[in-house]
C-alpha positions as CSV (number, residue, x, y, z in Angstrom):
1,X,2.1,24.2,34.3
2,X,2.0,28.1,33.0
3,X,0.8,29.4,30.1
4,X,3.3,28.6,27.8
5,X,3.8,25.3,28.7
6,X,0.0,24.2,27.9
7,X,0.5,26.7,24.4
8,X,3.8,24.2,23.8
9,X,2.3,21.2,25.0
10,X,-1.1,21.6,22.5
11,X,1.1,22.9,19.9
12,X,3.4,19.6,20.3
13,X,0.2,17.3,20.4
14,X,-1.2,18.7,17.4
15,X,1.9,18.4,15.2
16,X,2.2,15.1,16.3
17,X,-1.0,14.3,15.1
18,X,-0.1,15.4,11.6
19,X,3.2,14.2,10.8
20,X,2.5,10.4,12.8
21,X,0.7,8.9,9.9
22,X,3.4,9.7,7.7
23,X,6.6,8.5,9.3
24,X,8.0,5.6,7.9
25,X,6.2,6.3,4.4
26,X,8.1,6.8,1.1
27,X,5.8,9.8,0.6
28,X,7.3,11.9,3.3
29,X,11.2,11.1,2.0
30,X,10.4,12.6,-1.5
31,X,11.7,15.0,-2.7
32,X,9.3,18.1,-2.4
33,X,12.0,21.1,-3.7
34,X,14.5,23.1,-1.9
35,X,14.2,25.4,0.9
36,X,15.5,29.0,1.5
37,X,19.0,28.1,3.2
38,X,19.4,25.2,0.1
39,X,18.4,22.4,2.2
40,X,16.3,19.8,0.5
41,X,12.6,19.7,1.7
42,X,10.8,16.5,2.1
43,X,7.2,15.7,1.4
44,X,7.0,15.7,5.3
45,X,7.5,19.2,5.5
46,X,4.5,19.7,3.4
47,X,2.3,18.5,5.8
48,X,3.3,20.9,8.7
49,X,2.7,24.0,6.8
């Protein structure tokens, strides 16, 4: 693999080790506000900033 395929491969792995735990949850379907563009933001979304 090059360089940028590791970079996107860690990158992947460690977002993945974030958001996991929390799929399925009610927790990550709430509500958490609204985002630029309008769309609705999820308490998922908190967890990947």
């Amino acid at each position: 693999m090059n360089d940028i395929t590791n970079i996107l491969v860690d990158l992947c792995g460690r977002l993945r080790e974030v958001v996991l735990p929390a799929l399925g949850q009610h927790a990550a379907r709430d509500h958490a506000g609204v985002a630029v563009g309008g769309d609705v933001t999820f308490g998922i979304d908190r967890r990947t900033r």
